[in-house]
N, C-alpha and C positions, 0 to 999 in steps of 0.2 A: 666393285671398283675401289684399289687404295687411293685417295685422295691425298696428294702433299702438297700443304698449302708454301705457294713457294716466295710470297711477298717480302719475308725477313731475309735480306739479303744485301749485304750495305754496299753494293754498289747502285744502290737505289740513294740519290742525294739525303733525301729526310732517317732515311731507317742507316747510312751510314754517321750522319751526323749523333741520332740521338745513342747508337751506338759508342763513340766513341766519348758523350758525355752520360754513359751510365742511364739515359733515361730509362728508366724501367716500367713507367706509366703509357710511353709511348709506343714499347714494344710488348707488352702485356697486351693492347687495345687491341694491336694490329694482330697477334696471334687470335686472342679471344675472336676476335672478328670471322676469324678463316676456320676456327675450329666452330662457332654457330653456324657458319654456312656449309659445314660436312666435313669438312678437312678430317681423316685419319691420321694424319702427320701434319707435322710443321715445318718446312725445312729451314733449318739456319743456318745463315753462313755470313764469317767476318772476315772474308779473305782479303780485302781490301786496307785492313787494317795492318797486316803485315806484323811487325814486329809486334803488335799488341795482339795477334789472332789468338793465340795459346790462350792468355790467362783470357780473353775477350768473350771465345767460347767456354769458356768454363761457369764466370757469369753468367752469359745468354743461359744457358743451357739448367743451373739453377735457378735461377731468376722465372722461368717459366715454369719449370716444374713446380715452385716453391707456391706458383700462384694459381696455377691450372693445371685442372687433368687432363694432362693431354704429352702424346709421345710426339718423339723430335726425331729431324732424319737431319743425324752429323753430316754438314756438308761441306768439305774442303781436301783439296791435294797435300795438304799438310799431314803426314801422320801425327806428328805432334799436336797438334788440332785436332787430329783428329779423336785420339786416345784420352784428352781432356774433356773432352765434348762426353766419350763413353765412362770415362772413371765417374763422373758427374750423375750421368743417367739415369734415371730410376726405370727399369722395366725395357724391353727390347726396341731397340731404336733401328732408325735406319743411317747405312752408310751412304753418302753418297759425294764421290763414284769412284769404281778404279776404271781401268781400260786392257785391255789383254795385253799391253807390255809387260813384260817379264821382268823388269826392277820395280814396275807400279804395285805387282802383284804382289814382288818378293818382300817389299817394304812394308805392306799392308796386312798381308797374312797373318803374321800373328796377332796384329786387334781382331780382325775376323775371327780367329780361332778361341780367340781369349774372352770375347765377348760377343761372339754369335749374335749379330744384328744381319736385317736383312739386309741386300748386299746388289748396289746398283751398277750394273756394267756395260759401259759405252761399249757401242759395236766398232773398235778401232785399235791399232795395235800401233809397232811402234812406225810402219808405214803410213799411218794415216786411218781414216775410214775409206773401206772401199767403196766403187761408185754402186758398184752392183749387186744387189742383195745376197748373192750366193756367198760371195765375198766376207760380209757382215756375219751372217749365219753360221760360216766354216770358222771364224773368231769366236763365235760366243761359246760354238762346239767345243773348241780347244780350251777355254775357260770355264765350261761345265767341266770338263775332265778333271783339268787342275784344281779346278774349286773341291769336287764332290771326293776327290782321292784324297787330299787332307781332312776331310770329314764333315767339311759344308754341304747343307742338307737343299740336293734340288731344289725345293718348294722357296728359300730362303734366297734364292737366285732372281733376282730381277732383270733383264738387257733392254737398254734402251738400244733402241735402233740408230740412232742417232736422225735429230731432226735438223734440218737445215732448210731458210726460206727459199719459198716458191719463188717471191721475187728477183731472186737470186738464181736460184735452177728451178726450172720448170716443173721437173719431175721429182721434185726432192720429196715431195708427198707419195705419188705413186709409188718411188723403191724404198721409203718407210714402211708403207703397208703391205708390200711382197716381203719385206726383212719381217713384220712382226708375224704375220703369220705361217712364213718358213720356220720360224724360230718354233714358234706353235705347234708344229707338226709334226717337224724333224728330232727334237730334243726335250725329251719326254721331262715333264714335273717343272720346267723352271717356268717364270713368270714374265711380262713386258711390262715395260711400262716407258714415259717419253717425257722431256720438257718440250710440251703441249705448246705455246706461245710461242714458240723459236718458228712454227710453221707461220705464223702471219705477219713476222717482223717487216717493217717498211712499208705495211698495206693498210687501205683503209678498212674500217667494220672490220676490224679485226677478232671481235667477238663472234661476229659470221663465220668466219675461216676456222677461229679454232674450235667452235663447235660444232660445226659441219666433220671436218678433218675427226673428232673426237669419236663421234658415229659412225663414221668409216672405219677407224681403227679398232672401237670395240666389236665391230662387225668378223674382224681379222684376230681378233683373242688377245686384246689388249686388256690386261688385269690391274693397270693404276698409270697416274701421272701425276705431274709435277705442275702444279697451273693454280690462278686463280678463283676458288671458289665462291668467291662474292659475285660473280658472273651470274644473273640467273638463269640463259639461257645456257651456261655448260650443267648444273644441274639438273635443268629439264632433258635435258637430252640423256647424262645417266641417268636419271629415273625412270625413262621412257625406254631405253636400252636399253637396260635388265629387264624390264618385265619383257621386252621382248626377245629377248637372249633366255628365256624362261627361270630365269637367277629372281624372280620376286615371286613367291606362289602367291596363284590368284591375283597376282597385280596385287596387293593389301599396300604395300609402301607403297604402291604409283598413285591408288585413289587415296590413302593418306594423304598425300605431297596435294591431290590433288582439294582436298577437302580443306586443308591448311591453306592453302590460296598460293600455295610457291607456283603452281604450274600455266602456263599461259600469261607471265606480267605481261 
């Protein structure tokens, strides 16, 4: 599983606040935190900053690396942000997100090309997200096409299905998990992945829902997300869902995790 830890995000009060004064002991904490608890990414994003985003990600984006080892998923609809986030970068980051719009794409393309990072894309065009998975699926088709014919490397393809709460549509869970794993089936070599928490917005134990929901999706050939990794019940659950997905030989990391005391708090 890629884990992207997705806390840095300054439409959160405290992390846009110390954003926008430079704290860099505040956001160092909160990265380090997410990368001890597994995080393979980090995702950042200052879109809320607006007219400061450019030079804001460029900071962020040094600022972490200068202090931790650890890769970053550039996250904003800014190319301009976006491309500062990657001039900055040390080693292959993640984008995220375009969406199968056709000036999203055309705009984006060439960072994609020029810096081959992997490459997040909503299942949504410029009508919307469809309701119904075929809908979604026949989108991401059309953007594996355009992606892999300018020279982006299947594997390097992420599609979110896009999540939307249960509270809100009932089935919003169900036609996630027929989208991730038609995508899975249908269109060979690309990868899924989901912001994970969008499914239990408005609900209570919502720790319950998104790791519930987490184990269903990796069941459907979900390969990362975007979420919290200080949760310890969403890490027990991937560590319990690889070995069971046979992705841990012998179980060794599950009875690791389990010998360490992570599993069962």
């Amino acid at each position: 599983m890629v884990i992207i830890g997705e806390k840095i995000n300054s439409s959160r009060k405290k992390v846009g606040e110390a954003l926008k004064n430079r704290d860099s002991s505040y956001i160092i904490s909160l990265a380090r935190k997410q990368k001890e608890a597994g995080a393979s990414f980090i995702d950042v994003n200052c879109g809320t900053l607006f007219s400061q985003e450019k030079e804001c990600m460029e900071w962020l984006v040094k600022t972490l690396q200068e202090t931790l080892e650890v890769s970053l998923s550039i996250d904003s609809p800014s190319p301009e942000a976006l491309e500062a986030g990657f001039r900055t970068h040390q080693g292959k980051a993640f984008l995220n997100s375009i969406t199968g719009e056709k000036e999203r794409i055309e705009k984006t393309l060439p960072l994609i090309k020029e810096f081959k990072p992997y490459v997040i894309v909503l299942c949504m065009d410029e009508n919307g997200a469809p309701h119904d998975p075929a809908g979604r699926v026949e989108i991401a088709r059309k953007v594996t096409e355009t992606l892999t014919a300018e020279g982006v490397a299947a594997e390097d393809i992420f599609f979110d299905p896009i999540i939307r709460p249960i509270s809100a549509e009932s089935d919003a869970g169900a036609v996630a998990l027929e989208t991730i794993g038609k995508i899975k089936e249908e269109i060979p070599g690309v990868k899924t992945t989901c912001g994970l928490s969008n499914i239990s917005y408005g609900l209570p134990l919502r720790a319950l829902l998104n790791a519930t929901f987490l184990a269903m999706a990796m069941g459907k050939g979900l390969d990362g997300a975007i979420l919290d990794p200080t949760e310890s019940k969403i890490q027990e659950v991937i560590c319990a869902g690889e070995a069971l997905k046979g992705e841990d030989t012998y179980c060794l990391n599950y009875i690791s995790a389990f010998r360490e005391g992570k599993l069962g708090k």
